[in-house]
N, C-alpha and C positions, 0 to 999 in steps of 0.2 A: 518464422515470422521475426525481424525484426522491431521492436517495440523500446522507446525510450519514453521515458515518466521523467516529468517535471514535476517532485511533490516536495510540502515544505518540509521535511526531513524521513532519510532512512536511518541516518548514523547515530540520531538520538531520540531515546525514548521520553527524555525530563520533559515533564509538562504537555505532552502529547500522546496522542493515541493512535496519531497517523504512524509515525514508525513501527508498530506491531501488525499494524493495519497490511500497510505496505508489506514488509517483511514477509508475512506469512503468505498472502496473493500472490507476488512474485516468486519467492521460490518457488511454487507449485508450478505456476506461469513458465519457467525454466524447465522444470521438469516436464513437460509436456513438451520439449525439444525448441523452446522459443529461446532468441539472444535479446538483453535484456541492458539499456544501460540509464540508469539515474543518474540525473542531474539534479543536485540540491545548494542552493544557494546558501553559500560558507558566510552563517550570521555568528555572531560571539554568544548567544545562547545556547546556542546548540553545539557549537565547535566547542565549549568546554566544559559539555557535560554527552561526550558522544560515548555510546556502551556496544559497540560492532567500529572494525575498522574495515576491513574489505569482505564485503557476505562474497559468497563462493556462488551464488546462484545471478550475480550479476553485476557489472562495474558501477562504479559508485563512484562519482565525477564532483567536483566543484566549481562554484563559478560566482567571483564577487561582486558579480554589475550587470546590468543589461548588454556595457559594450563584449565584455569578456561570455557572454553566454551563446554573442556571432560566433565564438570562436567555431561551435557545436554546427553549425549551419550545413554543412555537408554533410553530415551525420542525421541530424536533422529531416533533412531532401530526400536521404535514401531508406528513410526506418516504413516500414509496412505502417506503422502508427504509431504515434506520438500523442501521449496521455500529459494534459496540463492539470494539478490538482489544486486542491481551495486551499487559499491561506498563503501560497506562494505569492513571498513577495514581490511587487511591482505586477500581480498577476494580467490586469490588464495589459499592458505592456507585451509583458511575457506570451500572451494570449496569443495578438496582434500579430509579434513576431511569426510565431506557429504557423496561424492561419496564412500568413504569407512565402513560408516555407517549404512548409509538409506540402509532400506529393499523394502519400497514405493517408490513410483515414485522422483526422483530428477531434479527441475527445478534450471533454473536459471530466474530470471526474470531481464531484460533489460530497465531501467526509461530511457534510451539516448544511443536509438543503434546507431544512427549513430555516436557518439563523441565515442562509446567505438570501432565501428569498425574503426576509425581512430586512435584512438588509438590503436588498436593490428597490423594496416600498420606501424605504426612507433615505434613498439616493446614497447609498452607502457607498461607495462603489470600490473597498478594499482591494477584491483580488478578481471581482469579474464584473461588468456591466452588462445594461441589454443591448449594449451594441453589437459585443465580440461573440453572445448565444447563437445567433442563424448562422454563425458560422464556421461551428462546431458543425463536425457530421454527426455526433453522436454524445449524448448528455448522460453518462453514468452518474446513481443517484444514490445515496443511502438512506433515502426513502423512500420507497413505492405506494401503491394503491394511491389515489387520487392527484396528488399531487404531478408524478406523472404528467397524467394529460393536462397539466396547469400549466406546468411549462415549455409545452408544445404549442399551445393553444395562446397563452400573454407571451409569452418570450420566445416564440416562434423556433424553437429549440426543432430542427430538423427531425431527428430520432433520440426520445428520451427510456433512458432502459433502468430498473434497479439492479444495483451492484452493492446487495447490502453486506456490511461487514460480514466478517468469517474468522476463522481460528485453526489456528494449528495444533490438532489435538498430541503431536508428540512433544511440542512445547507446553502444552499443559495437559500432564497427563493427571490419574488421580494417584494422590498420594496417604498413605496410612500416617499420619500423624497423631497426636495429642489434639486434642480439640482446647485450644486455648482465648480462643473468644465465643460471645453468643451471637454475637452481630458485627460484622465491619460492611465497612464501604470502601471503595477506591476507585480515585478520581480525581481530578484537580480543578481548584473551585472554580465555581462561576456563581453568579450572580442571581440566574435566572433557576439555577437548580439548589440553592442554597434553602428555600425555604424548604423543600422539600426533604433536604438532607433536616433540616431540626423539629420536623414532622414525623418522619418515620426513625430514625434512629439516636439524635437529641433528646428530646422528649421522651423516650421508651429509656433512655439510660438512666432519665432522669428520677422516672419512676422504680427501674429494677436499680437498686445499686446494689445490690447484692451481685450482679454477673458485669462482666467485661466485654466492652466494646470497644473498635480500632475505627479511625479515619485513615488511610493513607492517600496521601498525594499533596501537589505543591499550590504553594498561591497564596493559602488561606490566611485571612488578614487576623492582624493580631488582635483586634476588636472581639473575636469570638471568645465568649466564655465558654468554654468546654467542660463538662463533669469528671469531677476525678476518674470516674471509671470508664470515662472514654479516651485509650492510650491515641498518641499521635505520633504517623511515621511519615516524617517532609517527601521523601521520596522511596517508592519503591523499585529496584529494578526488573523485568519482564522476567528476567532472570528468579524471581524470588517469589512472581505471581506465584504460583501452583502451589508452593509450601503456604502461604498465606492464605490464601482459599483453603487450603486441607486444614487449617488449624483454625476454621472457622467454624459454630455449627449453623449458622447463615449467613449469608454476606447479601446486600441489598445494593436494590439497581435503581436509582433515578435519574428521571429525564427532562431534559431542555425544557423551558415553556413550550416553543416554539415548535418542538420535537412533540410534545404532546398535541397541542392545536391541529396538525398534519395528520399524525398518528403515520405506524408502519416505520416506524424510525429506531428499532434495536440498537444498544450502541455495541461496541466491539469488548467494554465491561462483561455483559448480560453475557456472550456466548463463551468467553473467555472462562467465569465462572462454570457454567454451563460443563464445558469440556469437565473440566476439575471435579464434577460428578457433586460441586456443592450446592444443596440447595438454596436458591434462589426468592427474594422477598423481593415484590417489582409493585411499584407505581403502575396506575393502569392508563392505558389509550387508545385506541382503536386499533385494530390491527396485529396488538400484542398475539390476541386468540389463535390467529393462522401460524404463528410462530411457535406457540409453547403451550399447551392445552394446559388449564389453570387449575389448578388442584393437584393435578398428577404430575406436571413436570416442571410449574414453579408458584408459588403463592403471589397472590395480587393483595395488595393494604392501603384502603384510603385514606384510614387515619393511624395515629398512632397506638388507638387504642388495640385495633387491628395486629398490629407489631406486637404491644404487649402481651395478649392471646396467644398471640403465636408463639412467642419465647416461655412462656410461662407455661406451656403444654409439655408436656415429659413425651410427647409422643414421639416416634423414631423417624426422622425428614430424609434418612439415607434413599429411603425408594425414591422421593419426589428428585432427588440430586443423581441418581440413576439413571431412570427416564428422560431428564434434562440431557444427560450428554449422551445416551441415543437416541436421541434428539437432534443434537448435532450431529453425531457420526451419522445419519442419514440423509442430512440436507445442507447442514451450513458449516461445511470443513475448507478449509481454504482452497484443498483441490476440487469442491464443488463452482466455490466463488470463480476461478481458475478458468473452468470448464467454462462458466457461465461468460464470462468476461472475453474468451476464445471467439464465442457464438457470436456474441456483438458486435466485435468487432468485426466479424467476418458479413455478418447482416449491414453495417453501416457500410463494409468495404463495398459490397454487391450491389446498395443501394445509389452507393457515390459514380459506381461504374454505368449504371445502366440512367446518373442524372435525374435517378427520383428516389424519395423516402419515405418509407411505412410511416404515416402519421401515426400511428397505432402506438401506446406503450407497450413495454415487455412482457407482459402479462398478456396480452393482446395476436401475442404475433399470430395463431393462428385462429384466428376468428372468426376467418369464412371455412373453418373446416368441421364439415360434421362425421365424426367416426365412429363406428358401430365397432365396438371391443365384444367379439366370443370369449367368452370365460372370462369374462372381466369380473366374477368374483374371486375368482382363484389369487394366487401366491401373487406370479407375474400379473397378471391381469390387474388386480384392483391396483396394485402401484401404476403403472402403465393408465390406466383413468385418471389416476390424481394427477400425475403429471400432465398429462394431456389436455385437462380441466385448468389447471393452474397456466399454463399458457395459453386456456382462451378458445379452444377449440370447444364444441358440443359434443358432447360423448353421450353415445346408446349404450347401456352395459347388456349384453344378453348371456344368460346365463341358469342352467336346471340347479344349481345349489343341491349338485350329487356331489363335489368334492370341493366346489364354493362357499365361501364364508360371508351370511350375509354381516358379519361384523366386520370383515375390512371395508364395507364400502357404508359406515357411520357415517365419516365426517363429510362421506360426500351427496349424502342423500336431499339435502334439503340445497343444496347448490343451483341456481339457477338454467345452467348448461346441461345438466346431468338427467337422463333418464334410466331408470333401470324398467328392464322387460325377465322374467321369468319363462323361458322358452327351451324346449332342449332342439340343438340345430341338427337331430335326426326328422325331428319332423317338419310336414312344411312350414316356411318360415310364416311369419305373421303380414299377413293381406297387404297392410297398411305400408310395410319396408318393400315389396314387390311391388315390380313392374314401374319401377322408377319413382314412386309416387315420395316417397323417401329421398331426399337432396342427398344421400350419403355421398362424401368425397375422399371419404379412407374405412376401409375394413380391415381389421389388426385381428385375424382367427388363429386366437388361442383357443380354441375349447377342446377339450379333452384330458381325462385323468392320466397325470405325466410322473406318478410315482407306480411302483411295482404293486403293492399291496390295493392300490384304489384301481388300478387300470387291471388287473388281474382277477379283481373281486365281480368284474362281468366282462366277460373277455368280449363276448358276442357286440354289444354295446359298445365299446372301446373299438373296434374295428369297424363295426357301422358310421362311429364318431367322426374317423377320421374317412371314410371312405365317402359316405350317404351325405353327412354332416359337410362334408368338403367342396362335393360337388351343389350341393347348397348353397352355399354360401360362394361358390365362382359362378352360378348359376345366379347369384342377387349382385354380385359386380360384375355381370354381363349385361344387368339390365339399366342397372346406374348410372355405367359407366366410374364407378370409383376405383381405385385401385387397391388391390387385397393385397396384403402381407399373411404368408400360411407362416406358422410357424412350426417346423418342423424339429428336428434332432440330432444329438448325437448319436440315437440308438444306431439309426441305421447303417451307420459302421458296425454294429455288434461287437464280438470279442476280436479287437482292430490286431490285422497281421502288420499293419504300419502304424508309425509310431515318430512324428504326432502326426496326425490324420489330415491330410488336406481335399478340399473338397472333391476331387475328381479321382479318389479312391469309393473302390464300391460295395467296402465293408465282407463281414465276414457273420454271416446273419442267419442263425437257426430261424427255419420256417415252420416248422414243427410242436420248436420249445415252449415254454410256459412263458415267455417275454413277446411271443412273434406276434400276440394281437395288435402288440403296439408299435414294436420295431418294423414289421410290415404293412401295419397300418399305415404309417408314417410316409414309407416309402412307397404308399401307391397312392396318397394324397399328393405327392412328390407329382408322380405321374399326371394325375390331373391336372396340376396347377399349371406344369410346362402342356401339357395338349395344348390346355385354352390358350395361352401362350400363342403356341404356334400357331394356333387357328385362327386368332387376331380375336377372341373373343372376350380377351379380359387383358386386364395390366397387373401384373402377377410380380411380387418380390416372394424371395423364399429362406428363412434364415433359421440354420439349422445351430437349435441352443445343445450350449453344455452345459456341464454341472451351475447351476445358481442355487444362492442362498441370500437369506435378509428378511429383516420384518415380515411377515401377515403367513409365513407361512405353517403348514399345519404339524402339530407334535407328533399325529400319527401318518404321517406321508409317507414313513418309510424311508426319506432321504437321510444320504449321510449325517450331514449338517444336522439339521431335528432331531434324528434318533441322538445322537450324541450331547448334545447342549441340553435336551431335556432330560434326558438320562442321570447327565449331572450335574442340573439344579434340582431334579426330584431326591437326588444319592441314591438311587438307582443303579444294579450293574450297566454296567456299559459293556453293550454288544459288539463287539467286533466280528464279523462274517471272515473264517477262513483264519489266516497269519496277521493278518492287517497293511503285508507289501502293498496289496494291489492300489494302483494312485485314480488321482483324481486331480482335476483342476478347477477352483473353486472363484466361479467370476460372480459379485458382488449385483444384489438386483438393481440397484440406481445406476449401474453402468451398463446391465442388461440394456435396461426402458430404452437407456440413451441410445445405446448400438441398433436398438429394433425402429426407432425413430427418424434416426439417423438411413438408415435400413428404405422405411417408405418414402422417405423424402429423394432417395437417390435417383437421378434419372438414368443413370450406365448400369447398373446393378441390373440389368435386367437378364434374362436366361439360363442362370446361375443361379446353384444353391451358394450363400456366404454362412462360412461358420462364427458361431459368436460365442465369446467364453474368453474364459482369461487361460493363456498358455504354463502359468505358473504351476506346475506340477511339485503333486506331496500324497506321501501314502498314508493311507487311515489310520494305520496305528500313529504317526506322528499328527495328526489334525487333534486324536482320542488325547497327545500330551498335553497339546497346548490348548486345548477345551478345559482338561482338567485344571493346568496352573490357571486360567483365566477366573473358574469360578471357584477356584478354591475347595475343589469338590474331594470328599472323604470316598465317591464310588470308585468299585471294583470293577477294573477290565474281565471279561467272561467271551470265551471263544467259542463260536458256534460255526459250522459246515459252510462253506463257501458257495452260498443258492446255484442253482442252474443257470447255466448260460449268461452269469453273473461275468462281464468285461473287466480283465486283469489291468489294464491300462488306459488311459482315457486321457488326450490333450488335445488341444486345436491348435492347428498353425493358422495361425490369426492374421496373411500375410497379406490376403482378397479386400478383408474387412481393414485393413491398415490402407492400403492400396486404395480404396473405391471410398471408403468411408470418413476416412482420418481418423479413424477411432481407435482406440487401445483401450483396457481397462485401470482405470486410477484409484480406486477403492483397494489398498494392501487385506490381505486375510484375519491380520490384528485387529484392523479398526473395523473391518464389516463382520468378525464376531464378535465383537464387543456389540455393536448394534443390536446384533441376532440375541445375542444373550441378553442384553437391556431388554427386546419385543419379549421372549419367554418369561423373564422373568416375573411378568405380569401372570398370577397362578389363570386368571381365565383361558389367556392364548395359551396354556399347556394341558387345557381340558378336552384328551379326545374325543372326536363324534363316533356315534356309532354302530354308520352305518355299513362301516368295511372292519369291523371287530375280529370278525373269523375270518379274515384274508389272508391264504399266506403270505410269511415276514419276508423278502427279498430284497437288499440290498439295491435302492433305488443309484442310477450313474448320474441322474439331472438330477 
């Protein structure tokens, strides 16, 4: 895709938040194989305090006038879409031109929807009007939840989606320093969030002067009286964030009036810290809650006496700044934003082609879908809910809570969409989901235990799961008419004579061994899904996963990933099965969901097993290093016999799913263990169940 962004600055960071903003989306944007060119209007602000001269992830152009910005107009005509952002100057104008241009999709993107929609209440009309809104294809927001359909609905905004800020957790990573303040902020003033800055961290300095507190950023008029113990730094460079955050033992986050009135309005501050693993002291507004659960992954303060409590606690806030940045590494990393921003576009482009557009916001997009998730309490499964509920769909979860957790599916119990049913899918399904009487329009069957020690600890069960369990559930999308996604595996390759495995190899697969309930369950679920298939009796996708790892999953699953990370955060030996050559490739679960979403939605994928996994191959004993340097762990490597019919080698050629899907995996091994280790290191998620306790230990390949 080519894609040019009109924003008011990439090349300097003084006084704005849009150039980190920028920065961190588009690289990512690039890396996902897009060309990529900014245009930034060459103002004397910014031309002489610029901190990047040419980024490497995309061309970075100037232009001194509306007449000089023609120059771009063929450039312009031919970009897949062309992104106008708030704040650029003459932006009307600028719009205008656009809309009269672009042949691709035309957005506008929104750094401070709610300041610009108070702004177009009092005919402001800076950088956008509601003239040049309907005629946008597509309205990116950095605010969601209600406002949204406000601006579809008063501003006639074609398709409005949120594109909330993100962060590039290798530009702010967490740093060991000195802890040299108790509180800062950073930011550059404004007006409307100034009372707030002398409410929560003014006022708190003013009482502790025993500890020290930082303001950083530009503007701030010389009228302020500031406390000796609050130092001041005019500018910070992006460059210098991460050390500043590490040398905080809080740093606080306030927000816009305007931005609270809306609510759902995160700034690119909050995850920026976030990343830096510091914890976080936030003004509160609606919305916040979906972003950052309050206690555990950042503190909320309404007044300042709230602040002062909080500092004057001796208590240790490292966890709460833990959780915070996996927190991010699971949902709001720039290559999430990235992804999300991909999607958009690609929905505006499809919407502009066929001359009509989802009134619906982004949350919304699938609304008339109701999908029945088997094992939607499991590892994959309950992530695979959340997502699915967060874009809008009704989700059934079904699921016997034999290797299910009903604690991954908390935050989604009392959600409006959401039902969960307690069922095991060997027996008949429940009355009311038969015989069509159930609207279902998508069936995602995960159910079945997918590690060695849980699928081993009742074999019989495990092979009826996938067999009795399967034909079930193609037996309740024959009656719907919904269409099932099975999901299948790597096993059925078994101990693979090829190397990496593509689908139309047919494995090398003991029928016999202590693994075959599942590796041949697998493949005779296989069987069925293609009969109905051919019989015309179902509409059948079939996507065979490889190794995953990430949040919700369990300490004792026996999978690599778990045994290892728990191992050592407990200082526990750490097991290695065998030498530790044997590899493995390690795809990230927020890319799973994607690929298996991406998966049902496909109309060509049909007939076909698609492999899904990330092709990045590493052997156990090098995951055991870099597990260890992550947590800093005192445990001892200990080798034990390498299980039966345990697979030496395991990768996907991902070429089907590249091909038919667009998909790749974007989540690197670094940052989704870091994730994994932030979920463990909550001591709950590392408390085995125990009801596979005497199972033998087998070296799980998923």
């Amino acid at each position: 895709m080519k894609l040019i962004v009109l924003g008011l600055s990439l090349s300097s960071s003084w006084g704005n938040g849009h150039a980190t903003t920028y920065r961190a989306l588009l690289k990512e944007f690039a890396r996902r194989g897009h060309d990529i060119l900014f245009l930034e209007r060459d103002v004397p602000w910014y031309r002489n305090h610029r901190d990047i001269a040419e980024p490497d992830y995309c061309r970075l152009e100037y232009y001194g006038s509306l007449e000089e910005l023609r120059h771009w107009s063929d450039e312009i005509r031919a970009a897949d879409a062309v992104i106008v952002g708030s704040y650029v100057p003459e932006g009307v104008e600028v719009a205008r031109l656009v809309q009269r241009l672009a042949r691709g999709v035309r957005a506008f993107y929104d750094i401070d929807t709610p300041v610009t929609l108070a702004k177009l209440e009092r005919r402001d009309y800076e950088y956008l009007s509601p003239d040049v809104i309907p005629d946008y294809d597509l309205y990116l927001s950095f605010t969601g939840g209600p406002t949204l359909r406000r601006i579809e609905r008063e501003y006639g905004a074609r398709m409005a989606r949120a594109l909330y800020c993100s962060v590039d957790p290798d530009a702010y990573p967490v740093l060991d320093v000195p802890k040299k303040w108790s509180l800062t902020y950073l930011g550059t003033y404004s007006d409307d969030r100034q009372p707030a800055l002398e409410e929560l961290l003014i006022e708190p300095a003013r009482k502790l002067q025993r500890l020290r507190f930082c303001v950083a950023g530009s503007r701030y008029p010389e009228r302020i009286e500031w406390p000796a113990n609050v130092e001041r730094i005019e500018h910070l460079p992006p460059a210098d964030h991460p050390e500043f955050y590490a040398a905080s033992r809080y740093t606080l986050n306030v927000t816009r009036a305007d931005m609270i009135a809306a609510g759902w309005s995160p700034s690119v501050r909050l995850f920026e810290a976030a990343a830096c693993a510091t914890p976080v002291i936030s003004d509160s507004w609606d919305g916040i809650g979906s972003l950052f659960e309050p206690d555990r992954e950042l503190v909320l303060a309404g007044n300042s006496q709230d602040v002062v409590d909080r500092l004057s606690s001796e208590s240790d806030a490292s966890a709460i700044g833990r959780a915070a940045r996996a927190k991010i590494l699971t949902g709001h990393t720039a290559a999430h934003r990235a992804s999300e921003l991909e999607r958009a576009i690609e929905e505006a482009a499809g919407a502009k082609a066929h001359g009509a557009s989802n009134k619906e916001p982004g949350v919304k997009r699938r609304n008339q879908e109701i999908a029945l998730v088997t094992g939607g309490a499991g590892f994959i499964g309950s992530n695979l809910c959340e997502r699915l509920l967060s874009e809008g769909a009704h989700v059934v979860c079904l699921d016997n809570f034999h290797t299910g957790r009903a604690e991954n599916l908390r935050a989604l119990e009392h959600e409006p969409g959401f039902e969960l049913v307690e069922h095991d899918v060997t027996d008949g399904l429940p009355q009311w989901l038969r015989g069509g009487r159930a609207k279902l329009t998508h069936i995602y069957h995960l159910a079945c235990p997918a590690s060695p020690p849980h699928y081993q600890a009742d074999p019989e069960h495990t092979m009826l799961t996938n067999v009795v369990g399967t034909r079930n559930l193609l037996r309740l999308a024959e009656e719907s008419g919904a269409r099932l996604l099975l999901t299948s595996t790597s096993e059925v390759y078994g101990d693979p004579e090829v190397h990496p495995q593509k689908e139309d190899y047919r494995g090398w697969v003991s029928c016999t061994g202590p693994r075959a309930c599942y590796d041949e369950g697998k493949r005779a679920a296989e069987t069925l899904a293609f009969d109905f298939l051919r019989l015309g009796r179902a509409d059948v996708r079939v996507a065979r996963i490889f190794n995953t790892y990430g949040p919700k999953m369990r300490c004792d699953d026996g999978r690599v990933v778990s045994n290892v990370v728990c191992q050592a955060l407990s200082g526990d030996d750490i097991t290695i099965y065998g030498d530790g050559s044997q590899t493995r490739s390690f795809c990230y679960v927020d890319d799973m969901v994607e690929a298996l979403m991406r998966l049902m939605d496909c109309s060509v994928a049909v007939g076909m097993p698609v492999n899904l996994g990330n092709p990045n191959e590493i052997s156990v004993a090098r995951l055991v290093e870099i597990v260890l340097r992550m947590t800093a762990s005192a445990s001892r490597v200990v080798h034990r016999p390498l299980p039966v019919d345990d697979p030496r080698r395991r990768k996907p050629n991902i070429g089907r799913a590249m091909d038919l899907l667009d998909w790749r995996p974007s989540v690197d091994l670094e940052h989704g263990l870091e994730a994994t280790i932030g979920w463990f290191s909550e001591d709950a998620n590392r408390v085995p169940q125990t009801l596979y306790q005497d199972a033998p230990l087998v070296a799980a390949a998923e």
